[in-house]
TORDRENDO-490941 format. One line per 4 residues: their letters; for each residue z, y, x of C-alpha. Coordinates in steps of 0.5 Angstrom, whole numbers. Each point is the difference from the previous one (the first is absolute). Layout:
TORDRENDO-490941
a> Z Y X ~ ... $
END
This chain:
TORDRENDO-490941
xxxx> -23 -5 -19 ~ 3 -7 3 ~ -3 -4 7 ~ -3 -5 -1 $
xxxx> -3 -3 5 ~ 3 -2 8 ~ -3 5 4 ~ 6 5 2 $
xxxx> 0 -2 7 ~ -2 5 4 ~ -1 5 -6 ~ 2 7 1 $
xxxx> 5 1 -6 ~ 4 5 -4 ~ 7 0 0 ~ 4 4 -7 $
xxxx> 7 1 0 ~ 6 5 -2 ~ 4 -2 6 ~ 3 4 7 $
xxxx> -5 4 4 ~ 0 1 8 ~ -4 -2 6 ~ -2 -5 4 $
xxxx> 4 2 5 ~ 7 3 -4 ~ -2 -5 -5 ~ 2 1 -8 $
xxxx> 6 5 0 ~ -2 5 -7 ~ 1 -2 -7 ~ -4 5 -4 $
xxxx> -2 -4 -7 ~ -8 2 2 ~ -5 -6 -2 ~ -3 -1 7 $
xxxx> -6 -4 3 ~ -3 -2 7 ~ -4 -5 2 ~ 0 -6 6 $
xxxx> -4 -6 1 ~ 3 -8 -3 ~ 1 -3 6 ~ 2 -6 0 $
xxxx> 4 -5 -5 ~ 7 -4 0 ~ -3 -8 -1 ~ -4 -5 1 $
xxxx> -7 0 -3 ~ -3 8 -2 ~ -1 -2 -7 ~ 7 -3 -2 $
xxxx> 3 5 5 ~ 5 4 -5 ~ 2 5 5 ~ -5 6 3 $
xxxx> 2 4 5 ~ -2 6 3 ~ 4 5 6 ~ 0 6 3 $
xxxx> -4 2 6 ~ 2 4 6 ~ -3 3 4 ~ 5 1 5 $
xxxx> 2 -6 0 ~ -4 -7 -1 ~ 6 -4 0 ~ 2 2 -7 $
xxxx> -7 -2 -4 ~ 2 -7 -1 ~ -7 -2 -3 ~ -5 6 0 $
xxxx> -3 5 4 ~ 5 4 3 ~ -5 6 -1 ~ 3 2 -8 $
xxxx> -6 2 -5 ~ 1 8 -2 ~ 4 -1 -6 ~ 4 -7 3 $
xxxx> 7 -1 -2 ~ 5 -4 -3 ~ 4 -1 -6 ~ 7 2 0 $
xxxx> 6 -2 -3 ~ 0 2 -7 ~ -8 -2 -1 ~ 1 -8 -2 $
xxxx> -4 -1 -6 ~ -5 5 2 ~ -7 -2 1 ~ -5 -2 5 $
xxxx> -7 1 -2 ~ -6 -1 4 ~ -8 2 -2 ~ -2 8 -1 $
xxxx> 2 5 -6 ~ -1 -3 -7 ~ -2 -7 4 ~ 7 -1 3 $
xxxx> 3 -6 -2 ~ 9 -2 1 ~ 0 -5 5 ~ 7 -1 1 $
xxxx> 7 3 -1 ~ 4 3 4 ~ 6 -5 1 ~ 4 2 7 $
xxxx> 0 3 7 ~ 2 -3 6 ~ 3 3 6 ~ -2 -3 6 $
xxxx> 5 5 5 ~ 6 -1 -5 ~ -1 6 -6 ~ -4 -2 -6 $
xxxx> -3 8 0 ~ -7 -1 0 ~ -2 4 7 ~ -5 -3 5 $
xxxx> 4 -7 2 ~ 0 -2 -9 ~ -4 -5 -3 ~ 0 1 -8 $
xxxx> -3 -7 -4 ~ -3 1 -7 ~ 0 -6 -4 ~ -7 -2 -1 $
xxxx> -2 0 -7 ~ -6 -4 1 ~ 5 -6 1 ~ 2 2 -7 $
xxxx> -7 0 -4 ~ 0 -7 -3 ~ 7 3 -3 ~ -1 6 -2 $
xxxx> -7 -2 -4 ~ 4 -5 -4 ~ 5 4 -1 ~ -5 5 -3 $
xxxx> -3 -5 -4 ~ 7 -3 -3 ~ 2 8 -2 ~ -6 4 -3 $
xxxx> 5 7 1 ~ -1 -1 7 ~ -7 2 0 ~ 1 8 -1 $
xxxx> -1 1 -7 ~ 4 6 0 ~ 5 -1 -5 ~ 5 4 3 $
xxxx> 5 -7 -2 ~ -4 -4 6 ~ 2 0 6 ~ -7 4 2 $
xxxx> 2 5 -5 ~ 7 0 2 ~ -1 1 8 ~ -6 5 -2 $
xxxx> 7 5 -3 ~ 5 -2 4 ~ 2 6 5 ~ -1 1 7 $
xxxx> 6 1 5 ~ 0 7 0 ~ 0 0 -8 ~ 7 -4 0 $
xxxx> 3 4 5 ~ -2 7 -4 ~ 4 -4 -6 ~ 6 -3 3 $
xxxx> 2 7 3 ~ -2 3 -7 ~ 5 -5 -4 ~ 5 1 5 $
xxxx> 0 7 -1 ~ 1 0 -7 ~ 6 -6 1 ~ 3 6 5 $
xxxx> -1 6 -5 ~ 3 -4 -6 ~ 6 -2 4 ~ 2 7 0 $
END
């Protein structure tokens, strides 16, 4: 389900991604292909005026240290994290269970101590899906496949059977296999 209301700030929000995997502390350092979630709060926003604002961003806090939460609290939520190289394009959602609606994508990460590698110093920004909803509705409307008809031919279809990384790996290994066996 899409956001589209202008109410993210301050809101606990889930993070989804297949990128790197660490701590706060070592910050991401492990590759792994597994889809992943964790959670922290839509700090602040890069802009101007909080309903034309494109940009959310949320940080990482550390407990040790307060210097490194650049926005929030620095006592992290229990399942608080960032996203990681590798996660751009995933999804932020914010709500609870089959009512959580994509607030923003995944856009980067900024390392303040010089290493873009999510640990405690990071911040990581999403673009703000809500600055986009007069967009997508038009869009919507203009292209009746785009509303989830199931048609494997439209996008939703099509996104509903492409496969997942780990999907893509098994068969790149595969087909290498056999172009090395024929070779023989």
């Amino acid at each position: 389900m899409r956001y589209t209301g202008l109410e993210e700030f301050g809101a606990v929000g889930t993070m989804i991604g297949y990128g790197l995997t660490g701590t706060g502390r070592t910050g991401a350092t492990t590759l792994d292909g597994r889809k992943r979630g964790t959670q922290n709060v839509v700090d602040t926003y890069s802009g101007t005026a909080a309903d034309t604002v494109r940009i959310l961003l949320v940080d990482s806090g550390n407990p040790a240290n307060r210097r490194d939460s650049l926005y929030g609290l620095a006592a992290p939520l229990d399942l608080e994290g960032l996203i990681a190289p590798g996660d751009s394009g995933g999804g932020l959602f914010i709500g609870d269970g089959a009512e959580a609606g994509l607030v923003g994508v995944a856009s980067y990460i900024r390392g303040f101590d010089g290493r873009n590698d999510s640990d405690y110093s990071d911040t990581a920004a999403f673009t703000r899906i809500s600055a986009f909803n007069s967009w997508i509705d038009e869009t919507i409307q203009s292209h009746p496949g785009l509303t989830g008809t199931g048609d494997p031919l439209s996008p939703d279809g099509a996104a509903a059977n492409t496969p997942e990384p780990a999907s893509l790996t098994l068969l790149a290994f595969g087909l290498g296999a056999l172009a090395a066996r024929r070779r023989r």
